[in-house]
C-alpha positions in Angstrom: 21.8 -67.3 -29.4 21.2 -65.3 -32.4 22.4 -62.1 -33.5 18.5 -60.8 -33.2 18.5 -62.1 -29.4 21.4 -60.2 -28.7 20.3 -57.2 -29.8 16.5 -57.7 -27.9 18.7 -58.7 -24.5 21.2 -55.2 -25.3 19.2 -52.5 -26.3 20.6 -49.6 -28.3 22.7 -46.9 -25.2 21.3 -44.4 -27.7 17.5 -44.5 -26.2 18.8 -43.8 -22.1 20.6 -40.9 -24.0 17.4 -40.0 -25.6 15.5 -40.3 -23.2 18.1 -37.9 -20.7 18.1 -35.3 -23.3 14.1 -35.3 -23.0 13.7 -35.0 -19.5 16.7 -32.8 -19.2 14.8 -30.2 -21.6 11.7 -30.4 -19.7 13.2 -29.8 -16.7 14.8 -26.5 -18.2 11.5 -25.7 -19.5 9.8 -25.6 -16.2 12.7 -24.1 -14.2 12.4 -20.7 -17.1 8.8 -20.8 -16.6 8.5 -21.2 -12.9 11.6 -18.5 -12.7 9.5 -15.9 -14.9 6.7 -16.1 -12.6 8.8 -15.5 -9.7 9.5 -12.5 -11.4 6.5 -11.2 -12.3 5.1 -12.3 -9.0 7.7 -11.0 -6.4 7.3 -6.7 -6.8 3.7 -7.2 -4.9 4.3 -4.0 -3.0 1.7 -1.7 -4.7 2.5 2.0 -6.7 0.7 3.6 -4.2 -2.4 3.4 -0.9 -5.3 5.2 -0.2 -4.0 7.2 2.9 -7.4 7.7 5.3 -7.2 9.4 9.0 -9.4 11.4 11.0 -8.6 14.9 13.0 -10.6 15.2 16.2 -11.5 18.2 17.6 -12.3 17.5 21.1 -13.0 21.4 22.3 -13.6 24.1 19.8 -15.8 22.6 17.9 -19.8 23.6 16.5 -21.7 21.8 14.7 -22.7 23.4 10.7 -25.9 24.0 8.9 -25.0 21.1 6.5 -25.1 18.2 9.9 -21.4 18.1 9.5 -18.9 20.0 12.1 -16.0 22.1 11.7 -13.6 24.4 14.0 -14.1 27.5 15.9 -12.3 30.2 18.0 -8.4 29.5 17.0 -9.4 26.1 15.3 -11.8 28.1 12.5 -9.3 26.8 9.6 -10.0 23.2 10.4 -13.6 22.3 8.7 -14.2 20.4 5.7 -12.1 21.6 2.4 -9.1 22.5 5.0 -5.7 21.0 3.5 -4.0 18.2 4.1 -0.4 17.4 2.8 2.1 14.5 2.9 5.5 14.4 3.2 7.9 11.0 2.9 10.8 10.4 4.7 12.8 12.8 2.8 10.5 15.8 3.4 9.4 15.7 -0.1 6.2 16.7 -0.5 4.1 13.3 -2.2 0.7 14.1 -1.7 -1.8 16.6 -0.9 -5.7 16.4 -0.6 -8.6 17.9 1.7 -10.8 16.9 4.6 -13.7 15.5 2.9 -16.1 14.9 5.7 -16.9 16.0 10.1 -19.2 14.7 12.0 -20.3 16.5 14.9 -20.3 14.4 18.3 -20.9 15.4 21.7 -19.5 18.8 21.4 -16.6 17.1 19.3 -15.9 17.5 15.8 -14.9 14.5 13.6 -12.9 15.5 10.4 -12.0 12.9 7.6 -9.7 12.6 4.6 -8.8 9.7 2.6 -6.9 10.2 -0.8 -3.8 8.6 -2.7 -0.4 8.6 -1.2 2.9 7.2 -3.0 4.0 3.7 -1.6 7.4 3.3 -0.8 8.9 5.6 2.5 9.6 4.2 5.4 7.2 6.9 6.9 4.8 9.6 6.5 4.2 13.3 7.6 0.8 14.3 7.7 -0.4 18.0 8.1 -3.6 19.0 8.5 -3.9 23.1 7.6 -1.6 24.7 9.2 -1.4 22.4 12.3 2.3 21.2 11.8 3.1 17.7 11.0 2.6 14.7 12.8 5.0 11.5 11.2 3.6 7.9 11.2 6.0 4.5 10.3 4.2 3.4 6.8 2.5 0.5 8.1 0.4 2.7 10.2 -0.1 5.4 7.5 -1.2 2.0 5.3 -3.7 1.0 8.2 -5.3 4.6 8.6 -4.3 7.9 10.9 -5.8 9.8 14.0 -4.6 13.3 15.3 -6.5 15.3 18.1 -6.7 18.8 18.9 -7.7 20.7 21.6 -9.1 19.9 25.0 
């Protein structure tokens, strides 16, 4: 055997090594990448959700000039424009808007709001006017509200 067959039949230990370092590195590559989009990735809980809900009115009601609805007799403050603010768990005040639509039914009035609400209480308090406030777990303030009055 010659010295040149010896070293085909014994190849270099350095290339395994070489090769180990590669795929070591590579590895660590992926692992930062894959880890940095965990972290962009994992906060998928928006800022904040468009809180929409609905007050019915189911006696007390008229209909208005304008084909929408609003209140009468002791319900006269609840028509379109009336308030409506939201409290979070704490009894912070984190939102206010106004009933932006009614639609008269039947002798029933149908009054709507829909606006921006903070993400992140466990629930909400919702008060329409002056009408005291009704609390709803989040997931149901996420998936819409209903309140009735009257009747």
């Amino acid at each position: 055997m010659t010295e040149t067959d010896a070293v085909e039949q014994n190849p270099s230990p350095r290339l395994p090594r070489k090769r180990l370092i590669v795929v070591a590195a590579v590895v660590f590559v992926v692992a930062i990448l894959a880890f940095g989009a965990w972290a962009l990735l994992r906060d998928t809980e928006p800022d904040a959700f468009e809180l929409r809900g609905s007050v019915g009115i189911v006696d007390g009601a008229r209909s208005t000039v304008s084909g929408g609805c609003e209140g009468k007799g002791g319900y006269d403050d609840l028509a379109e424009g009336a308030s409506v603010t939201v409290s979070d768990a704490s009894g912070t005040t984190v939102a206010t808007g106004n009933i932006n639509d009614s639609t008269y039914i039947d002798g029933a009035c149908l009054l709507s709001f829909a606006f921006d609400v903070p993400a992140g209480s466990d629930f909400y308090k919702v008060e329409v006017s002056h009408r005291g406030e009704v609390t709803y777990p989040a997931d149901q303030a996420r998936s819409g509200v209903f309140m009735t009055i009257g009747g």
